[in-house]
C-alpha positions as a Markdown table, in Angstrom:
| # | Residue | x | y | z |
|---|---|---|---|---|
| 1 | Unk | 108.2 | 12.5 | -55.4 |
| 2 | Unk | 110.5 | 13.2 | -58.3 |
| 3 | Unk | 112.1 | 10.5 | -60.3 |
| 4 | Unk | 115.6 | 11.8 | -62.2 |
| 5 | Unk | 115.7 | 10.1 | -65.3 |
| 6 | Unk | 117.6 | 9.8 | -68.7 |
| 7 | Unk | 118.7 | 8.0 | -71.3 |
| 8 | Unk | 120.5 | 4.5 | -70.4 |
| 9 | Unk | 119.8 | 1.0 | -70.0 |
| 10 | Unk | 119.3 | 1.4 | -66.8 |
| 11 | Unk | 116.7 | 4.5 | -66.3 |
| 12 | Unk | 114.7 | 2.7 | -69.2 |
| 13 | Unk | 114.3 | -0.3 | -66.7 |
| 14 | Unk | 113.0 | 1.9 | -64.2 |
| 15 | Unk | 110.8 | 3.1 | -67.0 |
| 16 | Unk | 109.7 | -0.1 | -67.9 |
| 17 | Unk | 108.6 | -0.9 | -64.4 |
| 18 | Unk | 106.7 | 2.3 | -64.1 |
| 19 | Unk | 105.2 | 0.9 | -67.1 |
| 20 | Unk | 104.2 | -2.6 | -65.7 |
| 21 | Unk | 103.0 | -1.2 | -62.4 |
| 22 | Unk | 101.0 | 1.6 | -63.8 |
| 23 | Unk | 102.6 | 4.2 | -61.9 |
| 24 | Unk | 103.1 | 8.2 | -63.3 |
| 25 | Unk | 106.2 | 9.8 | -61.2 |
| 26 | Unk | 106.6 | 13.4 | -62.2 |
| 27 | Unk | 110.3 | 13.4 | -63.4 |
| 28 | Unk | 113.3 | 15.5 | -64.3 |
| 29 | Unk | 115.7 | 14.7 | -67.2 |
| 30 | Unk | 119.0 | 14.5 | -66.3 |
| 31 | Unk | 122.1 | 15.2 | -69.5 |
| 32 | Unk | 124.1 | 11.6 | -68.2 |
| 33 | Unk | 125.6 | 11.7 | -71.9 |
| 34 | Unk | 127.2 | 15.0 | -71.0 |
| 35 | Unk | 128.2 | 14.0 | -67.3 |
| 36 | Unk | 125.5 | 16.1 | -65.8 |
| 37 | Unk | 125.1 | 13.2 | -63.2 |
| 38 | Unk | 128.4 | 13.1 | -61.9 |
| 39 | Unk | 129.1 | 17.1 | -60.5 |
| 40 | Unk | 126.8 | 19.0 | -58.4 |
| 41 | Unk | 124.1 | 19.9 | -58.0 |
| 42 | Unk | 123.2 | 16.3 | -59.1 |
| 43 | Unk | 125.9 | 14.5 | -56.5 |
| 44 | Unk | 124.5 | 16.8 | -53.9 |
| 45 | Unk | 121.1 | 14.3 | -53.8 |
| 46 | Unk | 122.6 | 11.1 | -55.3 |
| 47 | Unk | 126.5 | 10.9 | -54.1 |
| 48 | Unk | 126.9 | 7.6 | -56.3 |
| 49 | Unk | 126.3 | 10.0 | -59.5 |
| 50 | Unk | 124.1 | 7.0 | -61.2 |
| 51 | Unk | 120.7 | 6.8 | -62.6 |
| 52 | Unk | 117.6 | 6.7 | -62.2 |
| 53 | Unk | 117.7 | 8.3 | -58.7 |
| 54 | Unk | 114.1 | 9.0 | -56.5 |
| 55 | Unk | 113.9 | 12.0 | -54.3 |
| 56 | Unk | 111.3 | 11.5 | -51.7 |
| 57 | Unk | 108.3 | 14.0 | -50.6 |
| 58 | Unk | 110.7 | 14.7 | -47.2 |
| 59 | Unk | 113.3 | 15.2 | -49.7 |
| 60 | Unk | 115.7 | 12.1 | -49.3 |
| 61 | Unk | 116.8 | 10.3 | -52.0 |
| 62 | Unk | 117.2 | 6.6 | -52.9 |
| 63 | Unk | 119.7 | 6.2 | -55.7 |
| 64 | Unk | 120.0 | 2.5 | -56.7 |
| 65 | Unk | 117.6 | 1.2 | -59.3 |
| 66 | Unk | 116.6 | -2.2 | -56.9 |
| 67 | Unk | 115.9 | -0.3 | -54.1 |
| 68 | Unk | 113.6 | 2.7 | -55.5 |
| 69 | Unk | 112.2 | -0.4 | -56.8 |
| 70 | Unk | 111.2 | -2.3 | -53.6 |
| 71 | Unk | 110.1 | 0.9 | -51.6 |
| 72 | Unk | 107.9 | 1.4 | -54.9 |
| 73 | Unk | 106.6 | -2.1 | -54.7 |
| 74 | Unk | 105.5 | -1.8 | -50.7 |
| 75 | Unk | 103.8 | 1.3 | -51.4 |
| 76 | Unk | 102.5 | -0.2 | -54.8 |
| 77 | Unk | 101.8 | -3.7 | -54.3 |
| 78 | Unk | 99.9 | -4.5 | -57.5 |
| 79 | Unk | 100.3 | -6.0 | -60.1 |
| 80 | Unk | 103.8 | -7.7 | -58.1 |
| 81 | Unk | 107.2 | -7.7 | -59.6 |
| 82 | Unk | 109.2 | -8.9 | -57.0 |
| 83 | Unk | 106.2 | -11.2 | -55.3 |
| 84 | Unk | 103.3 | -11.7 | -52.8 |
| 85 | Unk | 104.8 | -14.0 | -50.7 |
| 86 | Unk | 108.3 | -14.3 | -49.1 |
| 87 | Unk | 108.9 | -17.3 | -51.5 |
| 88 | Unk | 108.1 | -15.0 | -54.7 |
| 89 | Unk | 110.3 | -12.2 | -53.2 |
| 90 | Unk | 113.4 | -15.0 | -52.7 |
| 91 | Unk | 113.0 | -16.2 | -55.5 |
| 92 | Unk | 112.7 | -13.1 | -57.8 |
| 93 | Unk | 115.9 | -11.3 | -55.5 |
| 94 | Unk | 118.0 | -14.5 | -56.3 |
| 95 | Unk | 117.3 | -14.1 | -60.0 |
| 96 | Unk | 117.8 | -10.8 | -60.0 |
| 97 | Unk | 121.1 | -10.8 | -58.5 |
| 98 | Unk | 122.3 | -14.2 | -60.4 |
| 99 | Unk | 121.3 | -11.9 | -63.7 |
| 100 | Unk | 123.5 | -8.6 | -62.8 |
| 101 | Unk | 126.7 | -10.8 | -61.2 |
| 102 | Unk | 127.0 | -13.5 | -64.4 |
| 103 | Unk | 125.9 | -10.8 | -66.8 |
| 104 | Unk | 124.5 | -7.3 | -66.9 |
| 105 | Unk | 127.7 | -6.1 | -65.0 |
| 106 | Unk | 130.3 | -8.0 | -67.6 |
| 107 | Unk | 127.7 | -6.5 | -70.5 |
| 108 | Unk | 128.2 | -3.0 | -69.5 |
| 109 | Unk | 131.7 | -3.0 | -68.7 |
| 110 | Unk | 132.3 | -4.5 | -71.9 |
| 111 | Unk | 131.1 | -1.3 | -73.0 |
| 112 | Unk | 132.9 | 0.4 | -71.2 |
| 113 | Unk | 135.8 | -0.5 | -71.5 |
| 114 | Unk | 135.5 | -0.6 | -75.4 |
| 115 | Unk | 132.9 | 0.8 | -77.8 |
| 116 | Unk | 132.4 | 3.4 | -74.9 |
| 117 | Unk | 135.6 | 4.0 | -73.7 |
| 118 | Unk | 135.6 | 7.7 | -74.9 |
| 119 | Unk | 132.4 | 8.6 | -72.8 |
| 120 | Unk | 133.5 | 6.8 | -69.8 |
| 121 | Unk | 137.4 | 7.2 | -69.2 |
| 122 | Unk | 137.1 | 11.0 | -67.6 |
| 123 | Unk | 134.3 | 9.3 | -65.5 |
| 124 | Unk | 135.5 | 5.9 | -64.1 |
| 125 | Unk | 138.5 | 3.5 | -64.3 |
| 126 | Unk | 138.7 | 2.0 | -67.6 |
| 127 | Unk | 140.0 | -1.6 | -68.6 |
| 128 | Unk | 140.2 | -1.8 | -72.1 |
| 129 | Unk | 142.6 | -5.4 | -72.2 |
| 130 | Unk | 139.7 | -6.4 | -70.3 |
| 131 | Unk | 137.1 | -5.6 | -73.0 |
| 132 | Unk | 136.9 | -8.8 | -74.9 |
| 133 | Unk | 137.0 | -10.8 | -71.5 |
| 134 | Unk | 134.1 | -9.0 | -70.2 |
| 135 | Unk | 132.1 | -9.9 | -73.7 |
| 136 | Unk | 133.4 | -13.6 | -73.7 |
| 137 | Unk | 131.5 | -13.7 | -69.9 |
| 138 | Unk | 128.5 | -12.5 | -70.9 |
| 139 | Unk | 128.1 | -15.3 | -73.2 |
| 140 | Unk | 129.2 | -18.1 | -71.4 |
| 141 | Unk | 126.6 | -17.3 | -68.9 |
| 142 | Unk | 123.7 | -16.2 | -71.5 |
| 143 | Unk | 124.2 | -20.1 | -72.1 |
| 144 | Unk | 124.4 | -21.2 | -69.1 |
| 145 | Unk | 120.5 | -19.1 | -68.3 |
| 146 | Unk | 119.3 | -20.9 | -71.8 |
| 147 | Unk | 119.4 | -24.2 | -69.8 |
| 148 | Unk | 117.2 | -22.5 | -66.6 |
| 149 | Unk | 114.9 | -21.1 | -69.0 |
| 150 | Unk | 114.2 | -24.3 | -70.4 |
| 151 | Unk | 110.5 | -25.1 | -69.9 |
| 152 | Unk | 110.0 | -21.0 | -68.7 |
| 153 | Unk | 107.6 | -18.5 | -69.8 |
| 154 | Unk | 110.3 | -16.1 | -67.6 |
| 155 | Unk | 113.0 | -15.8 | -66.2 |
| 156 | Unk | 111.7 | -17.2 | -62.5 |
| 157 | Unk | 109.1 | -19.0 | -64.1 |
| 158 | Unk | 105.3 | -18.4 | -65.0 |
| 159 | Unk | 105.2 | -14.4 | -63.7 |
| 160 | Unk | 107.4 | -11.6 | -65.1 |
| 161 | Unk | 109.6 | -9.7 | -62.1 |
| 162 | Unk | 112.1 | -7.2 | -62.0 |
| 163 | Unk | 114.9 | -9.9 | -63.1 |
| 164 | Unk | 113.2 | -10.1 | -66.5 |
| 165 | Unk | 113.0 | -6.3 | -66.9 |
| 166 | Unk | 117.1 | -5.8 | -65.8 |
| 167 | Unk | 117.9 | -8.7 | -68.0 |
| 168 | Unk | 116.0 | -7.6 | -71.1 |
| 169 | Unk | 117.1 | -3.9 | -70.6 |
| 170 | Unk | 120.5 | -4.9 | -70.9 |
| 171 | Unk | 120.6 | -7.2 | -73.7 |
| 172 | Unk | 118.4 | -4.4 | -75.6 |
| 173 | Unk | 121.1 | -2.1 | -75.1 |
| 174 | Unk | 123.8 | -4.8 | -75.7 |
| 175 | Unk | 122.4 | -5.7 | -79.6 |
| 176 | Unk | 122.6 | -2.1 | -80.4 |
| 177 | Unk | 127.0 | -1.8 | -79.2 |
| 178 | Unk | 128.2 | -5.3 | -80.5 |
| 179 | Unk | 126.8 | -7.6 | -77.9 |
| 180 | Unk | 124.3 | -9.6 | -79.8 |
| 181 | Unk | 122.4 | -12.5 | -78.2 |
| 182 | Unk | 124.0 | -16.3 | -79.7 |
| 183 | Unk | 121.3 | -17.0 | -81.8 |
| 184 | Unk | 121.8 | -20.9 | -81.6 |
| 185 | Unk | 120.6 | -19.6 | -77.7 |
| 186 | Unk | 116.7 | -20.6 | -78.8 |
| 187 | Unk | 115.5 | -20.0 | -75.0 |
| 188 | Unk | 117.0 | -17.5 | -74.5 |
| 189 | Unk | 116.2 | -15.6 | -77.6 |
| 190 | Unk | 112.6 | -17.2 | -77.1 |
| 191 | Unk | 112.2 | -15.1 | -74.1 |
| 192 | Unk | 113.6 | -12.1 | -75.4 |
| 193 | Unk | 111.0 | -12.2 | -78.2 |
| 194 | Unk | 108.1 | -12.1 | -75.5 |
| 195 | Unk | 109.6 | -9.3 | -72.9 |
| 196 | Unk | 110.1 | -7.5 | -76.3 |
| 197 | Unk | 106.2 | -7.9 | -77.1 |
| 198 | Unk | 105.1 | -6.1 | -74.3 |
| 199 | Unk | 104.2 | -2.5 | -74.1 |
| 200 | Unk | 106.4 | -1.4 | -71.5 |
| 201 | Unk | 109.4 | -2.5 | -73.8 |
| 202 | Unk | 108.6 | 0.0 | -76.4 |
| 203 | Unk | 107.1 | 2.5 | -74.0 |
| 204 | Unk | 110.2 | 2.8 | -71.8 |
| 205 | Unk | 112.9 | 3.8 | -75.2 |
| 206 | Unk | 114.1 | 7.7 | -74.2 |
| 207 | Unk | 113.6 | 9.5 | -77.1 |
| 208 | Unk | 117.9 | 9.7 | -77.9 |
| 209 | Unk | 118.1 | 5.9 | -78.5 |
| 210 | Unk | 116.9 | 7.3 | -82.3 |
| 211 | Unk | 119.7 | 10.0 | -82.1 |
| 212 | Unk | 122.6 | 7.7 | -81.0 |
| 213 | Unk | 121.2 | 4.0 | -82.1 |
| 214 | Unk | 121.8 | 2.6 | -78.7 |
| 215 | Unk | 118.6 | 1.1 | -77.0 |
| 216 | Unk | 118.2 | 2.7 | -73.6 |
């Protein structure tokens, strides 16, 4: 296997899962800061252009962050990060989507579509009179999670899953570009605090979140 990686919020969440499962993946850096993910020979394995992608020993390649996830925790089983059980694995899919609809998608595209605008407006559609709307969402709904994490060591309760890890990656990357957690949010920033304690939080920075001061 060969896991393409870079810098990013969302390639340091694959890192930071690698990290929690114990799991080496030889790897390739891929230049996303200079587009090298969206032209070939790049789009050739991963048509969606995004990272982290995960070409396969019989050379196919999964390309969205999730899956390469759960084909890595069937093959991987231990220690479990989406669950044991098909009551753990609801439960951790629900959060995980619930996270990236109310928030990690209006987080990045708040990026976007503002303090990023310049990167991303040869690459995509951008909205900047959406901007401040996107920003506005992701706090509404970083209270609403303060409530469900009342009472929580994480995020779908007493064990850490891949909803904490996409979660925390993104809010990382969102202090460093603007999008600071509410800090009247105690739960919230309770739980932060303890995802941020863990090894695989510091472990799984790439090297240019020094060189631009974004955390990814």
């Amino acid at each position: 296997m060969l896991l393409y990686d870079s810098f990013g919020p969302n390639p340091r969440a694959m890192r930071m899962f690698l990290a929690e499962k114990g799991i080496t993946i030889p790897t390739k850096n891929v230049d996303l800061m200079g587009a090298e993910n969206r032209r070939p020979p790049y789009t050739d394995r991963n048509p969606g252009g995004q990272l982290p992608a995960l070409e396969l020993d019989n050379g196919k390649c999964i390309g969205e962050t999730v899956a390469i996830w759960e084909y890595l925790e069937e093959k991987h089983p231990n220690p479990p990060l989406i669950g044991t059980s098909a009551e753990e694995r609801a439960e951790a899919r629900q959060w995980q989507r619930r996270i990236e609809l109310k928030i990690t998608e209006f987080l990045y595209n708040g990026f976007r579509f503002a303090e990023g605008i310049e990167l991303f407006k040869p690459r995509m559609r951008v909205l900047p009179e959406a901007a401040a709307g996107m920003k506005a969402t992701v706090q509404d709904n970083l209270k609403w999670l303060d409530g469900q994490l009342e009472g929580k060591k994480f995020i779908a309760g007493d064990r850490l899953t891949v909803a904490d890890i996409i979660l925390f990656c993104a809010l990382d990357f969102g202090g460093s570009v603007g999008q600071k957690i509410d800090p009247s949010l105690k739960n919230v920033n309770a739980w932060f605090a303890r995802i941020n304690e863990r090894p695989s939080a510091k472990a799984s920075l790439h090297p240019a979140s020094a060189q631009t001061g974004m955390k990814g």
